[in-house]
C-alpha positions as a Markdown table, in Angstrom:
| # | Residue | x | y | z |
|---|---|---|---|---|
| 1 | Unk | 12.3 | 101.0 | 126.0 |
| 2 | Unk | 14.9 | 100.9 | 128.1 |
| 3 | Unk | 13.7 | 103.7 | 130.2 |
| 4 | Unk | 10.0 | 101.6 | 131.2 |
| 5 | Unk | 12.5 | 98.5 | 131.7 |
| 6 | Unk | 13.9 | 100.5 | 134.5 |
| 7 | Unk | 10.4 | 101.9 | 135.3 |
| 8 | Unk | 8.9 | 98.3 | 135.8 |
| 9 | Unk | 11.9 | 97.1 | 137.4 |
| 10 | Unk | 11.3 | 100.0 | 140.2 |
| 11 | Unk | 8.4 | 99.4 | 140.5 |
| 12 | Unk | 8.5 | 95.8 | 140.9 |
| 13 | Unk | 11.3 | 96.4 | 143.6 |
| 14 | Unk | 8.6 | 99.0 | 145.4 |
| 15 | Unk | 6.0 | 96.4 | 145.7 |
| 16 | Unk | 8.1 | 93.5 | 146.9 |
| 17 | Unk | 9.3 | 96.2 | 149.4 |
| 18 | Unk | 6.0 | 96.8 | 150.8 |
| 19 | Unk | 5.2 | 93.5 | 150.7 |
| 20 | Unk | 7.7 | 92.6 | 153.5 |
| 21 | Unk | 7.7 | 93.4 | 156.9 |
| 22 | Unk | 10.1 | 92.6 | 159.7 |
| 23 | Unk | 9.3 | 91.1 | 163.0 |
| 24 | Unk | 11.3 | 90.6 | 166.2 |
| 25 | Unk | 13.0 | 86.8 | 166.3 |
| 26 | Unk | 15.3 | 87.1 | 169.0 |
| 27 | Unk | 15.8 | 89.7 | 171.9 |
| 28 | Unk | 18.6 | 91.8 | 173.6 |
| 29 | Unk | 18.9 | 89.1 | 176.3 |
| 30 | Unk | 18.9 | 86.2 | 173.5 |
| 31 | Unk | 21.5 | 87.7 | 171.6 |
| 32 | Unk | 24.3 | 88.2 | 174.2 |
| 33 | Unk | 23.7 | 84.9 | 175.8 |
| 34 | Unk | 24.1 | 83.4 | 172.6 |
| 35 | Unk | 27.6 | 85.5 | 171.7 |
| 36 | Unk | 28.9 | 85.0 | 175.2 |
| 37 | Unk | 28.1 | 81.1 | 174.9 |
| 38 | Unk | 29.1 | 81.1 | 171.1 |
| 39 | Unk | 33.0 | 82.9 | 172.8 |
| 40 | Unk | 32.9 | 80.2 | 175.7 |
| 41 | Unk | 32.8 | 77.4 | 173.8 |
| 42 | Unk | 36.2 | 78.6 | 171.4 |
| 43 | Unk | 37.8 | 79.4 | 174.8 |
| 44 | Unk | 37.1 | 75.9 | 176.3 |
| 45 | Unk | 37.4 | 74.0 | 173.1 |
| 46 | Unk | 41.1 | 76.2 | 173.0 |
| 47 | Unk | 42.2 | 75.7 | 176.2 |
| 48 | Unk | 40.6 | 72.0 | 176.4 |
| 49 | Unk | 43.2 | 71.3 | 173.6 |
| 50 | Unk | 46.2 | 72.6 | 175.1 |
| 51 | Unk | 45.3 | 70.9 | 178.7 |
| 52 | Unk | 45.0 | 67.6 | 176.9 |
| 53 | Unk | 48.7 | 68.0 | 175.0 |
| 54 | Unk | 50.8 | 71.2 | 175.6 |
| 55 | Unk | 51.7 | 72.5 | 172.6 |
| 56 | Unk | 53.1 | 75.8 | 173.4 |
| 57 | Unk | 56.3 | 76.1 | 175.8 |
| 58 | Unk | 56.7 | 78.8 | 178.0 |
| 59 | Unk | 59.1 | 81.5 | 177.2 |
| 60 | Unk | 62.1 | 80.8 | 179.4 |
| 61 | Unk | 62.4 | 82.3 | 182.5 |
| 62 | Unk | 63.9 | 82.7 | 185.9 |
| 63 | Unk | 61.1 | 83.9 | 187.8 |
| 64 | Unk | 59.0 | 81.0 | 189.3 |
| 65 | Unk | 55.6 | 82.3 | 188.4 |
| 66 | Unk | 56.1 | 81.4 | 184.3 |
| 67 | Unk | 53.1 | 78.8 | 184.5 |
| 68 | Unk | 51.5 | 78.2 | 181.3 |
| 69 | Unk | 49.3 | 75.3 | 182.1 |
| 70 | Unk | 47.9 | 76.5 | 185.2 |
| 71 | Unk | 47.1 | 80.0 | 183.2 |
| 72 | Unk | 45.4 | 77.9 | 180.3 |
| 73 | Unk | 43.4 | 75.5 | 183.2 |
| 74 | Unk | 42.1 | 78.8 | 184.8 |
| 75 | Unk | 41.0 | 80.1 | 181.5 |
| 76 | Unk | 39.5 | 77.1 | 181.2 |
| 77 | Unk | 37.5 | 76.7 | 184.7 |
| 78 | Unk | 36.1 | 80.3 | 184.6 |
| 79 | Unk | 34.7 | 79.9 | 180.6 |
| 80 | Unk | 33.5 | 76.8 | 181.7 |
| 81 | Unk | 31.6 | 78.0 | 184.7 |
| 82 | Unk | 30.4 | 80.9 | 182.5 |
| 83 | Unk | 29.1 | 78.6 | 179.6 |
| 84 | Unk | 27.2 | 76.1 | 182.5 |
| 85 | Unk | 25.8 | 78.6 | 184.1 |
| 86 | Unk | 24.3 | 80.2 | 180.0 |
| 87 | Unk | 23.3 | 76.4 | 179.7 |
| 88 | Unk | 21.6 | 76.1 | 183.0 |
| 89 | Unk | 19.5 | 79.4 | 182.2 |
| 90 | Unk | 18.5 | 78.4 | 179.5 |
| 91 | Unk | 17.7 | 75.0 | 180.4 |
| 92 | Unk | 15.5 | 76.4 | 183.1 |
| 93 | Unk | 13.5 | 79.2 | 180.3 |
| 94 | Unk | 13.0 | 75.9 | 178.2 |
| 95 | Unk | 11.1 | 74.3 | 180.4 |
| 96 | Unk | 9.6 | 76.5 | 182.6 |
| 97 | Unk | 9.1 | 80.2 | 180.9 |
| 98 | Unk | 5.7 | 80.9 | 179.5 |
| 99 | Unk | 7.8 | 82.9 | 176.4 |
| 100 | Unk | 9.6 | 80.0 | 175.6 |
| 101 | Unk | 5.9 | 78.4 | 174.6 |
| 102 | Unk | 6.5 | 77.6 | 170.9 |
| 103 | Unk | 10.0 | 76.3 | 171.4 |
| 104 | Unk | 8.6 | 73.3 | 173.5 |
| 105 | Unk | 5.4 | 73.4 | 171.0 |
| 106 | Unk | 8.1 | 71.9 | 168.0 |
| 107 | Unk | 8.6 | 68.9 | 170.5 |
| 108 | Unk | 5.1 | 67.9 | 168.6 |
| 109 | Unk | 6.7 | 67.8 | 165.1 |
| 110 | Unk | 9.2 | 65.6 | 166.6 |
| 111 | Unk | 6.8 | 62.7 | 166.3 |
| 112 | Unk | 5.3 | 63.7 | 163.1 |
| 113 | Unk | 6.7 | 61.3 | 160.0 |
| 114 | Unk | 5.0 | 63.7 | 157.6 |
| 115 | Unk | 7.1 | 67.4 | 158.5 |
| 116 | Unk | 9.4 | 65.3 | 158.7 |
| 117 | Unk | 10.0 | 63.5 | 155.1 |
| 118 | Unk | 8.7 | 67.6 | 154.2 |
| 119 | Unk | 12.0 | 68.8 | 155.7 |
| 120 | Unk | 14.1 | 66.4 | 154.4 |
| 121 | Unk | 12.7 | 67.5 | 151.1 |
| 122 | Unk | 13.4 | 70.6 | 151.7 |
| 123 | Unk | 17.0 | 70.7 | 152.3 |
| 124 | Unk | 17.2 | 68.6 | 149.4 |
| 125 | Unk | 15.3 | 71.2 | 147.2 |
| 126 | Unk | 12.4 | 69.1 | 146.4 |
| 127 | Unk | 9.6 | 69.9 | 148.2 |
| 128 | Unk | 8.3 | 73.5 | 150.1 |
| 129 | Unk | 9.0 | 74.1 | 153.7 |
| 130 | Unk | 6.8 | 72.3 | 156.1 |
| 131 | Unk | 4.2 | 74.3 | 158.2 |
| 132 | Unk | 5.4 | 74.1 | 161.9 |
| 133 | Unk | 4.2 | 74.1 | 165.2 |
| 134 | Unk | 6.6 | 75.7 | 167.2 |
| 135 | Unk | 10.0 | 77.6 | 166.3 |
| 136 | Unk | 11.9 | 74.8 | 165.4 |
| 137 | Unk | 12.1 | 71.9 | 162.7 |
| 138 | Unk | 12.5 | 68.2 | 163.8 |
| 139 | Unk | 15.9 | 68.3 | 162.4 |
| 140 | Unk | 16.9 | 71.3 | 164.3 |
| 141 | Unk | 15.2 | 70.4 | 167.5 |
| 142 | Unk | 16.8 | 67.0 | 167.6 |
| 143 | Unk | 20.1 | 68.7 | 167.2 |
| 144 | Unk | 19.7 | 70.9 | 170.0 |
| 145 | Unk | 18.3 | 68.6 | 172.0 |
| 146 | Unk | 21.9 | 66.2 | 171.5 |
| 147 | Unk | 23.8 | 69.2 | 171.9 |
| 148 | Unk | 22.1 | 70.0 | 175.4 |
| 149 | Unk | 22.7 | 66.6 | 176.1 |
| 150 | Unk | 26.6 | 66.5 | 175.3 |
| 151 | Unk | 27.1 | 70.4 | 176.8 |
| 152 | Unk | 25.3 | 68.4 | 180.2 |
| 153 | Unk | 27.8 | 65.9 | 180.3 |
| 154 | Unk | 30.5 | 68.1 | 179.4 |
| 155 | Unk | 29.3 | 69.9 | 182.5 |
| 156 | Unk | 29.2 | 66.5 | 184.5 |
| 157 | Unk | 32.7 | 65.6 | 183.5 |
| 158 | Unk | 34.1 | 68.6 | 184.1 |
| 159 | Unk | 33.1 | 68.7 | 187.6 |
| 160 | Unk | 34.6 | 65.8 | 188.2 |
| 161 | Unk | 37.8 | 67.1 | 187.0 |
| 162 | Unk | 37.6 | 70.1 | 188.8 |
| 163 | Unk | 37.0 | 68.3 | 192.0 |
| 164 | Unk | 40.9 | 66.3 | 191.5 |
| 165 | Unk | 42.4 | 69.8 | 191.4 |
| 166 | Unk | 40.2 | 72.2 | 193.7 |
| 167 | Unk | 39.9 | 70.7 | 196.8 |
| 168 | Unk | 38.6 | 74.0 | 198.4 |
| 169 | Unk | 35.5 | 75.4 | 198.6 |
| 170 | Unk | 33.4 | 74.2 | 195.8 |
| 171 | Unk | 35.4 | 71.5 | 195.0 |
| 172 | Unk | 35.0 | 70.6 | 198.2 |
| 173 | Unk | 31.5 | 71.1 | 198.7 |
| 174 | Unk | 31.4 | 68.3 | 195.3 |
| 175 | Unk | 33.8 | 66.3 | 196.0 |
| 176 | Unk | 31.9 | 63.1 | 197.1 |
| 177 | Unk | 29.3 | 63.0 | 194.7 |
| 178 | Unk | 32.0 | 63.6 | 192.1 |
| 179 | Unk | 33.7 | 60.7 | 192.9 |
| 180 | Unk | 30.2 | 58.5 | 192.9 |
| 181 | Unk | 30.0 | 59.9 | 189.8 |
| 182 | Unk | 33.3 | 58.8 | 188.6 |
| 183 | Unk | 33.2 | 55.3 | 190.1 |
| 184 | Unk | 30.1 | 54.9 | 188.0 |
| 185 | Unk | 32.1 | 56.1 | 184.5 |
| 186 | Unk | 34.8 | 53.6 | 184.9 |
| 187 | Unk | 37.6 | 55.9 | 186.3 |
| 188 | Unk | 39.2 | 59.3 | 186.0 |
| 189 | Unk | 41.0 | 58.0 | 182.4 |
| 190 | Unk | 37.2 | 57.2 | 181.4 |
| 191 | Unk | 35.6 | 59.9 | 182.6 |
| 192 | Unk | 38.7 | 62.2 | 180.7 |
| 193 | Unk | 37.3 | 60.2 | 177.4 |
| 194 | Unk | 34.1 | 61.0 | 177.4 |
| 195 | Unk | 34.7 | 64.5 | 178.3 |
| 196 | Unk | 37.0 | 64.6 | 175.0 |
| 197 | Unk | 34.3 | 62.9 | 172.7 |
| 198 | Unk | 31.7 | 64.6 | 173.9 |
| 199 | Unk | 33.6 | 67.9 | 173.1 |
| 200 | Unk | 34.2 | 66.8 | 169.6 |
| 201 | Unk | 30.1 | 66.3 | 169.3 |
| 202 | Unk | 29.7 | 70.0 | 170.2 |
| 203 | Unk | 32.8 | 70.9 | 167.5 |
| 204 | Unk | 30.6 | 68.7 | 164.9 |
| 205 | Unk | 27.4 | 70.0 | 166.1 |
| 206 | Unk | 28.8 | 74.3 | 165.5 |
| 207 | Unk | 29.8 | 73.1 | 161.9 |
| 208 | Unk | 26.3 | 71.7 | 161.4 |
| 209 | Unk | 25.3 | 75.0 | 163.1 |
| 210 | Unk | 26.7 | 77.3 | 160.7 |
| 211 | Unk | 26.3 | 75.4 | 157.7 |
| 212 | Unk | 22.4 | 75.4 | 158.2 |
| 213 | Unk | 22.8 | 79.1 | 159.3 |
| 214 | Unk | 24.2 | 80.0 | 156.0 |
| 215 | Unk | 22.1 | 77.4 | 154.2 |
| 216 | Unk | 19.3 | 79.5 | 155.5 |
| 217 | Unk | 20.1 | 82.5 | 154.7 |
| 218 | Unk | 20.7 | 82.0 | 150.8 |
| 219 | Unk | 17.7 | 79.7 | 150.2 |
| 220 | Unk | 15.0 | 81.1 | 152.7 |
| 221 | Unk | 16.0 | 85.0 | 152.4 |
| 222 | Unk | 14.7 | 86.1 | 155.9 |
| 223 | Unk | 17.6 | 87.2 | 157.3 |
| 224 | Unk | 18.1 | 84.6 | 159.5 |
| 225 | Unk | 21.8 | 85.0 | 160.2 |
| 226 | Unk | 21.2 | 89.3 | 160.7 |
| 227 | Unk | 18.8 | 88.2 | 163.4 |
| 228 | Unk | 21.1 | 87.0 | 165.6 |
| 229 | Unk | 23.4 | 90.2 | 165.2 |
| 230 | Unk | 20.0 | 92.6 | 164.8 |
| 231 | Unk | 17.5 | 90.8 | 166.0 |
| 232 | Unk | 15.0 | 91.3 | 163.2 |
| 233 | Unk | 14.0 | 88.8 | 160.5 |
| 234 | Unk | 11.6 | 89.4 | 157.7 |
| 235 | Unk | 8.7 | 87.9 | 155.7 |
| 236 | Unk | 6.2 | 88.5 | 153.3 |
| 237 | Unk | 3.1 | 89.8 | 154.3 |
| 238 | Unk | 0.3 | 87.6 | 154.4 |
């Protein structure tokens, strides 16, 4: 008996095996833009923290180059230019790339009541997954599109920062619309406020982030975190 358990079982796992197949989700490109971002964002967030109250002093020294704060700001301004220019990429392939097709496709569920009382159902284990029009659920799209909007003004703010300390170059090139842009937040203290709350949005929104990653991978079993690291997901045949 135990022997044809054993049989069956095999033979069970054999056929759900050939019943799955694995597909392509997200490419080279995809992946490292999204690892490079994923790194900028713990460097700013970092480095934003210390900028805003010091918390580490330097190690005494007589030399006058020991500068902490400046090294931090630096660290700071270079993540920062790498993360908007990821963001501005992507922005663009959003709109604009012909590939990109079925993520601007779930803009349609958006607006649908139905997929979206089915989602909610979903996470809350009562109802099947919704069919979809694009790549995205309403839920997911609507957090991406707030995080786009707070990395944007993180961007915005930022410049205007940058601008008070850089008055070369760049900065320089900025400078005046910066400061329209300031005079229209309320000041430099505002404009340092919003920066900071919008940077605590982006800190909630990666804790949403993984949470549905993982939530995903236990209840829906396509590999949705490996994807990101392999770039293959899996399904049942149809």
């Amino acid at each position: 008996m135990k022997e044809n358990h054993k049989d069956a079982s095999a033979i069970e796992a054999q056929t759900q095996e050939c019943n799955i197949e694995q597909e392509i989700e997200f490419g080279v490109i995809y992946r490292w833009q999204h690892w490079i971002r994923a790194l900028s964002i713990v460097v700013l967030i970092i480095t934003g923290f210390y900028i805003a109250e010091p918390i580490i002093t330097p190690i005494p020294s007589a030399q006058p180059d020991n500068f902490m704060y400046a090294l931090f700001r630096s660290w700071h301004i270079i993540f920062g230019f790498v993360l908007t220019s990821l963001i501005l990429i992507k922005s663009y392939r959003f709109l604009f790339v012909s590939k990109n097709q079925m993520e601007r496709e779930a803009i349609k569920d958006v607006f649908n009541i139905k997929v979206w009382l089915q989602q909610i159902g979903y996470y809350l284990l009562i109802s099947k997954h919704p069919k979809l029009k694009g790549v995205y659920n309403p839920l997911q799209f609507m957090a991406y599109f707030t995080f786009y909007l707070m990395m944007f003004l993180l961007i915005l703010t930022g410049f205007v920062l940058y601008v008070h300390v850089y008055h070369n170059g760049l900065g320089a090139f900025m400078y005046e619309p910066m400061r329209a842009v300031e005079a229209m937040m309320g000041g430099l203290a505002m404009v340092r406020e919003i920066h900071h709350i919008a940077m605590w949005g982006v800190i909630l929104f990666i804790l949403g982030h993984v949470y549905m990653a993982i939530y995903n991978a236990v209840f829906v079993k396509e590999g949705a975190i490996d994807a990101i690291f392999s770039g293959m997901k899996w399904h049942k045949k149809h």
